[in-house]
TISE-871301 format. One record per residue (C-alpha): y, x, z. Coordinates in pm, whole numbers, plus 50000, padded with zeros to 5 digits. Example, Ala and Ser with C-alpha at 12.3 -4.5 7.8 and 13.67 -1.06 7.14 Angstrom:
# TISE-871301
495505123050780
498945136750714
***
This chain:
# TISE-871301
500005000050000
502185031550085
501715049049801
502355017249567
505615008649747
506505045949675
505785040049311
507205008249286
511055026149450
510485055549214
510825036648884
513305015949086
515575045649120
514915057948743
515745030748580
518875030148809
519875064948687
518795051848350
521325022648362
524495044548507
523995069548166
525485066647838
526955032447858
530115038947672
531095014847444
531735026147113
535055006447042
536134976246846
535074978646454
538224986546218
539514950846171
538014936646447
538674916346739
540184944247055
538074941147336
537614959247666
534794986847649
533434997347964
530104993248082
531814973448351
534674954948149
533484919448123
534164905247730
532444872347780
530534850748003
529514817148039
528154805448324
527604762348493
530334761848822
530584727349011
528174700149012
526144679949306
524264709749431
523594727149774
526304750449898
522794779649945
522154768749595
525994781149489
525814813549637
522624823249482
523654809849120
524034831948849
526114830648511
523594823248213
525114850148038
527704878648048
528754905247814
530074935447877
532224963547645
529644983447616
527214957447438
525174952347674
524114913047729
522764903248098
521154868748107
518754848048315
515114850548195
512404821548220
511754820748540
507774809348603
507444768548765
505874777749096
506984765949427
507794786849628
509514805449338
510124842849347
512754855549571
514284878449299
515874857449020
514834870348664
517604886948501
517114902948122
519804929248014
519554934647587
521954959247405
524044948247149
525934966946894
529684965646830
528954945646485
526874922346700
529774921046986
532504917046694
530594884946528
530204869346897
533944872546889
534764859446610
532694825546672
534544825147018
537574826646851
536824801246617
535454780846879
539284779346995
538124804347318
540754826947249
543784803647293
544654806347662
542954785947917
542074752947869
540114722948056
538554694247879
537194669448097
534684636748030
535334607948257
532354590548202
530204614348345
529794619548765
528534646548935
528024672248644
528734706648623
531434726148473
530724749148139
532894774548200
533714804947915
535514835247983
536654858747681
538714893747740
539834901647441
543144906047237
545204917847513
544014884647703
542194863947920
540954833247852
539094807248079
537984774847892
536064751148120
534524716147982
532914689848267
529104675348148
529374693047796
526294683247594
526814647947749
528654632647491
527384602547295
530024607447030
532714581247228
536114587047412
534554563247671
537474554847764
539344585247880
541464611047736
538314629647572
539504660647280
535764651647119
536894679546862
537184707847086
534004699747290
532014698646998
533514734746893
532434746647269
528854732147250
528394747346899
529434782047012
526834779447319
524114766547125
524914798946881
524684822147206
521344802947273
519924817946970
521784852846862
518874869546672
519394838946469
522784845746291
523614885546401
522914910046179
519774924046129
518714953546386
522134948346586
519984934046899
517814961247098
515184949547263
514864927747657
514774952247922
514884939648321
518224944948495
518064965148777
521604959048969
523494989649136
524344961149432
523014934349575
524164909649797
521774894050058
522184863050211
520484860050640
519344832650739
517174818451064
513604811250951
512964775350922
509954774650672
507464748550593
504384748550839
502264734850553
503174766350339
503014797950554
503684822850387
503034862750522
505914884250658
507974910650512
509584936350776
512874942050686
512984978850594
516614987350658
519224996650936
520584976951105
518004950251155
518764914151018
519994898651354
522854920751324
523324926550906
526154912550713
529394892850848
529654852550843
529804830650478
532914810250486
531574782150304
527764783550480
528564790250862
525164796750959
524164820850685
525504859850713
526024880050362
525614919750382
525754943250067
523004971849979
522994998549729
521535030649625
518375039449832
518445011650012
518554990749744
515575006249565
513985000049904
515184960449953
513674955349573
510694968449624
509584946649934
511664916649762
509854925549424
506804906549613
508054878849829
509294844849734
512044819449858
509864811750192
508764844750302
509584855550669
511674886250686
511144904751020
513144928451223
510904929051529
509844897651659
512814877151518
512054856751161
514974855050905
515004838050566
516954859750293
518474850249966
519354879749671
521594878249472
521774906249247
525704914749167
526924920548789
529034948648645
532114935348692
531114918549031
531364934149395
531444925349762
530284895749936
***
């Protein structure tokens, strides 16, 4: 068991030396769109926000997609339908080149994303979420949300409803949906897993559910979960603490086999834990 947690941290730690090397972005194409890129310079992300959903469920969400100025495209991978699920969600990172970043772009822009912000809302909808798109580029930032997009049954229902520029938005994300689709030939690489460089973890008190025991995991950092992290505004009785480098390789290896209801242990004391693994452009609790 040792020696397969030491193997497990080892590749861990490579492919987190991997990941820090030769991310520089090569540059907008001559003619193209101007766009940020570093490695951590965020160029576009869309991600759901809002909704009916637990506050625990918030915290742990992640956006369904977000590209960065190097090319490099994180999103959420199928994740398998188990319960308990796995404790680590299952996030794909796939290199794109600048062609491939320019042509993204360009549909943004035609999807009217690079306008300013903008909110487009749908009145006959309750309790949806938000689709909110984020494009740096052009010297600007633009944040274009639309509430229940995909919802529409092709009326105003009533409401002030720009049917027009929804449609444009739900285009563009079914296009992101399916990229190997329309980009050029050999401008995708291939799927790799991303392995953050910080994670945030979420501490709980155990709860459980007596007819699913589930084995413990000792927690294998200082200091122990009763006294990691500092209190979550929005989720009193939850704490949030931030690990990185070894430790990290460390937390990822133990979480690497647990799932949502496994014990965490420091001594005799039981702790739940959520992960939430922290982007490029994303730090702190």
């Amino acid at each position: 068991m040792n020696r397969m947690r030491t193997l497990v941290v080892a590749v861990i730690v490579i492919a987190l030396l991997a990941s820090a090397c030769g991310l520089g972005g090569n540059g907008p194409r001559d003619g193209g769109i101007d766009h940020p890129t570093g490695s951590d310079e965020l160029v576009l992300r869309v991600e759901i926000v809002g909704g009916f959903v637990p506050v625990d469920y918030t915290l742990r969400a992640l956006p369904g997609m977000s590209l960065y100025g190097d090319g490099r495209l994180v999103v959420e991978g199928p994740v398998i339908e188990i319960y308990p699920g796995p404790a680590l969600p299952n996030l794909q990172v796939t290199r794109l080149s600048e062609e491939a970043v320019a042509a993204i772009l360009e549909a943004a822009q035609a999807a009217g994303l690079m306008d300013g912000d903008a909110t487009y809302d749908y009145p006959c909808v309750a309790d949806a979420g938000t689709t909110r798109f984020t494009v740096v580029a052009d010297g600007r930032t633009s944040v274009v949300s639309a509430y229940a997009l995909g919802f529409e049954d092709g009326g105003g229902c009533g409401g002030d409803v720009d049917t027009g520029a929804r449609a444009a938005l739900a285009d563009f994300q079914a296009k992101l949906g399916g990229l190997r689709g329309w980009l050029p030939d050999g401008s995708i690489g291939r799927e790799e897993t991303y392995v953050p460089t910080e994670m945030r973890v979420y501490v709980q008190s155990y709860r459980g559910e007596p007819e699913l025991p589930q084995p413990p995991i000792e927690w294998p950092l200082e200091p122990g979960l009763d006294a990691f992290g500092e209190a979550v505004e929005v989720l009193p009785e939850a704490r949030c603490g931030l690990v990185s480098g070894e430790d990290l390789s460390s937390v990822l290896a133990d979480a690497a086999g647990a799932n949502q209801l496994t014990p965490w242990t420091t001594g005799t004391l039981e702790f739940a834990l959520m992960f939430r693994p922290l982007l490029p452009d994303e730090h702190g609790c």
